[in-house]
N, C-alpha and C positions, 0 to 999 in steps of 0.2 A: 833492739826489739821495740822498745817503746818510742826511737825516732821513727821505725816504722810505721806503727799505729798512727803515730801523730801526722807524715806523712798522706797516710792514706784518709786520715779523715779531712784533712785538709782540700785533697782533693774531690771530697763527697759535697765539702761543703760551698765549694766553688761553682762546680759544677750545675747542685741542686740552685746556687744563688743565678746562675745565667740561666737558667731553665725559665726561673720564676722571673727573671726580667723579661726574656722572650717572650713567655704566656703573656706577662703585664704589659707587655707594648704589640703583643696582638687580638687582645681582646676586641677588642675596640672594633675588629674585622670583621668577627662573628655576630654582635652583641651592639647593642646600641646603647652609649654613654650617658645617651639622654633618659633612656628610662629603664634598660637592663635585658629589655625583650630578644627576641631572637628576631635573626632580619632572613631569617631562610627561608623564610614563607609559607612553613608549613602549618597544620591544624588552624586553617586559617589567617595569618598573621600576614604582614608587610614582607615583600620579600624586597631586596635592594642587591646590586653586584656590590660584592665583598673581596672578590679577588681577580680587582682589576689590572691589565699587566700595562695595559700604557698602551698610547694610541699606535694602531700600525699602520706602516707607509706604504699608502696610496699606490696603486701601479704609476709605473715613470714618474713617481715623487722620488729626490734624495732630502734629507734632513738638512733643514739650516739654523745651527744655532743663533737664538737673537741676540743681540748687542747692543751698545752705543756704536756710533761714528758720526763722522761728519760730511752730511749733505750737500752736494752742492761742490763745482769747479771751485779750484782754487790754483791754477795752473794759467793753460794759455785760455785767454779770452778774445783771438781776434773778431769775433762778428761785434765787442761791445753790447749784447743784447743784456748783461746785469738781472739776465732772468735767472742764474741760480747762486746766487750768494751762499756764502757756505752757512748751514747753520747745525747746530749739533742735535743730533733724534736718539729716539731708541726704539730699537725694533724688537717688536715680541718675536722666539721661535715660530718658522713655518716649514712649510716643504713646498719646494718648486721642483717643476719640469725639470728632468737629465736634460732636453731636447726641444729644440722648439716641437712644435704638432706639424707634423709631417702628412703629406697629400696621401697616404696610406689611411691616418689617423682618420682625418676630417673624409677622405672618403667611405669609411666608415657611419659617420654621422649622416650623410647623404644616402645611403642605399638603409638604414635604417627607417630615415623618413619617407624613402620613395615607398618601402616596403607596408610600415604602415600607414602612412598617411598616403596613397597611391594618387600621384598629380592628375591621373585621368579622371578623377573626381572633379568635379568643378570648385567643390567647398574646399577640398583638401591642396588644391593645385600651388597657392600660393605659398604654403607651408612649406612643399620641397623649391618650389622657384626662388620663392625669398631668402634659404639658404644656400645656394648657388653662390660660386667663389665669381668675380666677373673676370674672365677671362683673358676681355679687351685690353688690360692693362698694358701686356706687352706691347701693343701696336705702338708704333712711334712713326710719325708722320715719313721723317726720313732715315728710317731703320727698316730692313727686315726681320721682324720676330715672329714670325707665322707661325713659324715651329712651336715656339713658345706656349704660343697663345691654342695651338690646336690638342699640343699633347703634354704640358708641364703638370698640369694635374691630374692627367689619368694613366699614363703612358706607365709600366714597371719599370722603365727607365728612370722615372721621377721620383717613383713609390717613397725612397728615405728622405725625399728631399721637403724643405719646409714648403709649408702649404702659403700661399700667397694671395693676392684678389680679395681677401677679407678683411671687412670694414670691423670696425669695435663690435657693433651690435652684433653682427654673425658670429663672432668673436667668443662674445657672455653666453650668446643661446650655446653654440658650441660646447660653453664649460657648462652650462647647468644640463644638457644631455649627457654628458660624463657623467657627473654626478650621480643620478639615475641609475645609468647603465652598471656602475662601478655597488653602489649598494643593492642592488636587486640583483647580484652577482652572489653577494657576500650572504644575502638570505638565501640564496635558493644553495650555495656549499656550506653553510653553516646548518642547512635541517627547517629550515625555520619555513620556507614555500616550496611550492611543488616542483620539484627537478624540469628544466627545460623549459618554465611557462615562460622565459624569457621570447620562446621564438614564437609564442603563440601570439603573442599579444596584436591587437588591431587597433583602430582608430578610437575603440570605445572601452578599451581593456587596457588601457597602459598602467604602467608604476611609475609613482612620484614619491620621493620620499618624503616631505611635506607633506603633504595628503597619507603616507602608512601611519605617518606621526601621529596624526590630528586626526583622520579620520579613517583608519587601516579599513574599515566595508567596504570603502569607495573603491579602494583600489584595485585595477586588474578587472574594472565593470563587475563591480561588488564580487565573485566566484570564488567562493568562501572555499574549497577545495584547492585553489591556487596557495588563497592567505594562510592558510591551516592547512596545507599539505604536504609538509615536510615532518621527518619521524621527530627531530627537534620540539616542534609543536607538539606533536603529540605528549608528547614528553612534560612539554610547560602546560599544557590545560590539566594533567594528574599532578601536578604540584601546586598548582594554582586553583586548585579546587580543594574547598573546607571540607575537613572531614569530619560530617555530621551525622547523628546516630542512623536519621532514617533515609541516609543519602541522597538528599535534596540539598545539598550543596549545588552552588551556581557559580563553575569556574571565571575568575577574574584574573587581569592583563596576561590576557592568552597572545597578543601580540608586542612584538620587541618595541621596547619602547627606547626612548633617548637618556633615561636613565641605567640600561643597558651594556649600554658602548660597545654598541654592535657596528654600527653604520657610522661610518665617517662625514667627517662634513663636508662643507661641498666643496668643487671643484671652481675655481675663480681667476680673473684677471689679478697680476700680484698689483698691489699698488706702487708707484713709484719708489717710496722709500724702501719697498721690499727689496725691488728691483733693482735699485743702484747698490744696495749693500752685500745685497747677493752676487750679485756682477764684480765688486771691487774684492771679496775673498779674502778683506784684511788678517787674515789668521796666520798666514805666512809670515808677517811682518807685526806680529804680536811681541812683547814683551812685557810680562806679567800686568798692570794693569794700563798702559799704554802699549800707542802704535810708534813703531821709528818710520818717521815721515810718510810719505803718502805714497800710493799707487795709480801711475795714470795710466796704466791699462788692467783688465784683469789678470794680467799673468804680472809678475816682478819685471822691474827696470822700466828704461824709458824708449827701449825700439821695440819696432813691429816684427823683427826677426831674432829667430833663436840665437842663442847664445851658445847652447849647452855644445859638449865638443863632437857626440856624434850626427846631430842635425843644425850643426851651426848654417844660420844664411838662410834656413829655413820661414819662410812666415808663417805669425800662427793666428792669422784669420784670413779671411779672403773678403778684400775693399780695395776701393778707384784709386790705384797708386800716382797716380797722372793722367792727363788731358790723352783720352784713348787709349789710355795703361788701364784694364780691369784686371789683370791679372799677373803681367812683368811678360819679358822674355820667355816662350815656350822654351822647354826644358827645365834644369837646375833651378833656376832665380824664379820661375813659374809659383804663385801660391794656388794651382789645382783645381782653379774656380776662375772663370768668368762672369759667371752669372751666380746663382745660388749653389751649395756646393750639397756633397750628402751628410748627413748631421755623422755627428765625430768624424769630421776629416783631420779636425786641428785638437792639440791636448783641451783640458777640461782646467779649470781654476781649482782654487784650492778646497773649494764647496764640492767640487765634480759635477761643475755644471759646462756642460760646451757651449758654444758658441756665443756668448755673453757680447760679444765685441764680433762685429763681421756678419755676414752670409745675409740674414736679415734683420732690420731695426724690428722692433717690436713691442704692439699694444700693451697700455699697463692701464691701472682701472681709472687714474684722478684725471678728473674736468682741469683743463689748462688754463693758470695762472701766470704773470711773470713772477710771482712770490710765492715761497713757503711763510707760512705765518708760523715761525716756532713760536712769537710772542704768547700766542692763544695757547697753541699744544707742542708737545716735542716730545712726544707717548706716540706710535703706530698714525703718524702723521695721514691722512686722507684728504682731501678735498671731492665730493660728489656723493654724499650722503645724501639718498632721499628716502626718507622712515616709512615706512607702510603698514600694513596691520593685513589679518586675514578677513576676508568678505565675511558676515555672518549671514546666514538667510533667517526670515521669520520665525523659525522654529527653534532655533540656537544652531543650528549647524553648521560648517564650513562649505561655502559656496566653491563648487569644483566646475571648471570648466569643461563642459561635454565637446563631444561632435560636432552638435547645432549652435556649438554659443561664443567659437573661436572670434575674436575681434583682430582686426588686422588693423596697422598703421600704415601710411604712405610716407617713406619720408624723402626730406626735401629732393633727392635725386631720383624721385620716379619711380623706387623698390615698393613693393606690398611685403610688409613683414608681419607674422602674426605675434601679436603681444603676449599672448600664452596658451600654449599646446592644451589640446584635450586631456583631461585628468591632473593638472595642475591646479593650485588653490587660487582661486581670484583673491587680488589686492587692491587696497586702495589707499590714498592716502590718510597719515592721521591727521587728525581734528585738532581744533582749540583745548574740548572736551580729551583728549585724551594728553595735552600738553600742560594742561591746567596745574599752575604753582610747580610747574618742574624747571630748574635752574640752568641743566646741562643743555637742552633743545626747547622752544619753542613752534617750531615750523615744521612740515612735512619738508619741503626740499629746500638743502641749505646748500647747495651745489656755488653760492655764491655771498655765502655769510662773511662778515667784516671785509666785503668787499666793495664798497660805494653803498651800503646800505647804512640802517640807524644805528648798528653798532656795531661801527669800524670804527678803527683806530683812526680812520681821516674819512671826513666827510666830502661828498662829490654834489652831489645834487639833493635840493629837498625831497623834489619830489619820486618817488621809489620807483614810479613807473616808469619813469624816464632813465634807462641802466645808464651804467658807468660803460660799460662796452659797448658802441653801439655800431653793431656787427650786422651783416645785408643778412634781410628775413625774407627768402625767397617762399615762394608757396606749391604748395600743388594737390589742387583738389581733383578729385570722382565723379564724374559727371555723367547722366547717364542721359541717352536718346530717347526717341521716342518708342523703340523697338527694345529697349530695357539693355541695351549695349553698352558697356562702361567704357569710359575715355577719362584720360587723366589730361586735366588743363594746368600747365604748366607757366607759371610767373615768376618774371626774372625780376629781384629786385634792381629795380635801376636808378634807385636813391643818390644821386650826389653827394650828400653830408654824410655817408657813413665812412669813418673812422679807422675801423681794424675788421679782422676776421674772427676775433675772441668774439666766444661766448659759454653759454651754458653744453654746449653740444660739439665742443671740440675734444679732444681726449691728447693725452699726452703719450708720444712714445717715444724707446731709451733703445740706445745703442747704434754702432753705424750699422751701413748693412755694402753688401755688394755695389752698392752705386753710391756710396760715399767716403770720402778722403778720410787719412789716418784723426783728424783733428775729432770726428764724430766718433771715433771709437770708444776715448772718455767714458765711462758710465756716467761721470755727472753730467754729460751733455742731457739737453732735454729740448724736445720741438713740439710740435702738436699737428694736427689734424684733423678736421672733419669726421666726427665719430661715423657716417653713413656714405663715408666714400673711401675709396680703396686704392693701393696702390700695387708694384711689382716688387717691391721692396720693403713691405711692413708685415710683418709676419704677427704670429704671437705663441706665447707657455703658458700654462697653469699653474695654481700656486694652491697651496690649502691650509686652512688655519693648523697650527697646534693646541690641544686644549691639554691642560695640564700641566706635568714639571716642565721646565725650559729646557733642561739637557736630557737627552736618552740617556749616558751612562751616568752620569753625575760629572763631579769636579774630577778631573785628570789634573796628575802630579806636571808640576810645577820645571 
């Protein structure tokens, strides 16, 4: 009887002791450590998210857990180009693309812009012209690709297939129109805006999520039944209003803010080191805290054909097998692709990403170097930082780009692009004044730091203006008649002393595609390009940061 008793009080008091560790390691939820207050927000007080579950993935994002590995070929090098030395990085957690962006995708983005920004406008024309894929690509002087070129991007025949003809730049605008699209989704099903104001919107009424940030009145051409018309809101201005005796309370943060984690962040070109580490899928060949040797494709082993016993002989990507081999022997030994193929034709890596290796090479965000400088960093490696700040107007408010105030660039091959959409926050770069005694950056753009400047690791020339790359600067200016008719004057640089095609405005892209040999498949391969010229074989994915823990479940057993 009395082992009984002793029994059961044993367990009251177990019990009662996990209870009170649980209270004591959740307080902290409710309640603020710093001072004891409540963080719910009521009767006036601070209200803060208390029970947040973890950021969630993206449409057509999968999760990539970050790591170390090492960057950079270590295999075959016949071109000798010693542009990627291995060097060892670590990558923070991200999420990238299942898929490349498919002509379905990006047409999307195009009847978007036709719709609101409608080309028949004069002001507005360039906005959908300058995001136009160039079609030209396919022509080859002694080739027929007419077909290509008339129907590969609009045709439903093409719909899954990757979207091609896009330069870098179309590329970034691309991803920061996702971006947009993708959070002013999340407000109008989470309560928060008006159901459907998505198809309302015009030239003068868009949503930017920067702009709901900073200045949520602007958005949607200020129409305060849009911003505050979801039952959600109604919801947050009764919680967010003090309850004062004579009800002259004056509700505050009645819109979602970024302390929230409502709205994800944006949608982005991955950087190179994302890229290759994502592509190589080291997880396969993990063994607790090392890798056993290396992977020179993204799937295991060292052929381009399956192994496994019921698709042995099979290829698992589609590239230039040979001199007029795109594809092998029709039938059996066929890899089901001559040209671009439909995205998941071939298995996925160990990330479950497709097409990493094959169908199309593809844009990533870093300005082309022949070196990574791990000396400097070997933390979320980048090269092509240029810092900016938001415009302020004289009154203190965030300068937003109207209708009337779109500026457009020319760049060097004759496109008109516009530099930012209506309803977007003007940028500019930062100052000395806002660099002043900071250790990490000095400069708004260091797209070319410890690289022939004053503090590199080797010195090139004194003087700074004179670059260490000195790449042809072709021009082309806007000239108008006498009838107010605009012509662009085009000038070929035809400098003899220039050197190389590096510069500030190249971009680097990863992976082989359809018109390149097994040796480009490599993810550490790396080449570069013309950021504002385009080809039939550079495609691109999207990548978006992770904010928070590194792993979604935690540590998996061993």
């Amino acid at each position: 009887m009395n082992v009984k008793i002793i029994f059961k009080t044993c367990l009251v008091v177990a019990f009662s002791a996990v209870l009170a560790s649980c209270s004591n390691k959740d307080d902290y939820k409710d309640n603020s450590r710093a001072t004891g207050w409540s963080l719910d927000g009521r009767e006036g007080g601070l209200k803060y998210q208390t029970d947040y579950k973890g950021q969630e993935t993206g449409p057509g994002l999968v999760f990539i857990e970050g790591g170390t590995f090492t960057m950079g070929k270590v295999q075959d090098d016949v071109m000798h180009d010693w542009n990627n030395t291995p060097t060892q990085q670590h990558v923070q957690s991200f999420y990238m693309d299942e898929t490349e962006v498919t002509n379905r995708m990006y047409l999307q983005y195009l009847d978007w812009l036709k719709y609101t920004f409608p080309p028949t406008e004069e002001k507005y024309k360039n906005i959908y012209t300058g995001a136009l894929p160039d079609t030209l690509v396919w022509r080859n002087r002694l080739g027929y690709n007419e077909t290509m070129t008339n129907n590969y991007l609009r045709h439903p025949a093409y719909q899954n297939y990757p979207v091609v003809g896009v330069n870098w730049i179309q590329a970034t605008e691309f991803s920061k129109w996702r971006t947009e699209r993708v959070n002013e989704l999340i407000l109008e099903q989470k309560g928060y805006t008006a159901r459907g104001a998505r198809f309302e919107a015009d030239a003068s009424s868009t949503f930017n999520t920067e702009t709901y940030i900073n200045a949520p009145t602007l958005v949607y051409g200020g129409n305060d039944d849009i911003t505050r018309g979801g039952k959600a809101s109604d919801r947050r201005e009764k919680e967010n209003t003090p309850r004062t005796k004579d009800g002259s309370g004056e509700a505050k943060n009645l819109y979602v803010q970024r302390k929230d984690g409502v709205l994800l962040p944006e949608y982005r070109l991955p950087t190179e080191a994302e890229w290759e580490y994502a592509a190589l899928g080291l997880s396969s060949i993990r063994e607790y805290n090392k890798y056993r040797g290396r992977k020179k494709y993204p799937w295991d082993g060292q052929y381009t054909r399956n192994g496994s016993r019921k698709t042995r002989g099979d290829q698992l990507a589609n590239f230039k097998q040979g001199d007029g081999d795109y594809g092998g022997i029709a039938g059996w030994s066929d890899d089901g692709a001559d040209i671009t193929a439909e995205i998941k034709s071939y298995q996925p890596n160990d990330f479950g990403l497709y097409d990493m290796a094959g169908n199309v090479a593809e844009w990533v965000a870093d300005v082309y170097r022949p070196i990574i400088d791990d000396e400097y960093n070997d933390f979320n490696y980048y090269r092509g930082n240029v810092y900016t700040k938001n415009a302020i107007n004289p009154d203190g408010t965030v300068k937003v780009v109207t209708a009337d105030s779109v500026v457009f660039d020319t760049l060097s091959n004759g496109s008109v692009v516009a530099r930012a959409l209506p309803g977007e926050i003007v940028k500019e770069n930062v100052t000395t004044e806002d660099t002043y005694l900071r250790t990490q950056f000095t400069e708004s753009d260091n797209r070319d730091f410890r690289d022939g400047d004053k503090q590199s690791s080797r010195y090139f020339r004194e003087d700074k203006n004179d670059p260490m790359y000195n790449s042809p600067q072709h021009s082309v200016t806007a000239v108008k008649d006498s009838t107010g008719a605009v012509s662009l004057d085009r000038q070929y640089d035809t400098n003899n002393n220039r050197t190389t095609l590096i510069d500030n405005e190249v971009r680097v892209y990863k992976g082989g595609s359809w018109r390149d040999r097994a040796y480009w498949l490599d993810p550490a391969q790396r080449r570069y390009f013309p950021q504002d010229m385009a080809t039939d074989y550079i495609g691109f994915r999207n990548a978006m940061s992770r904010v928070g823990s590194k792993s979604q479940k935690g540590k998996t057993a061993r």
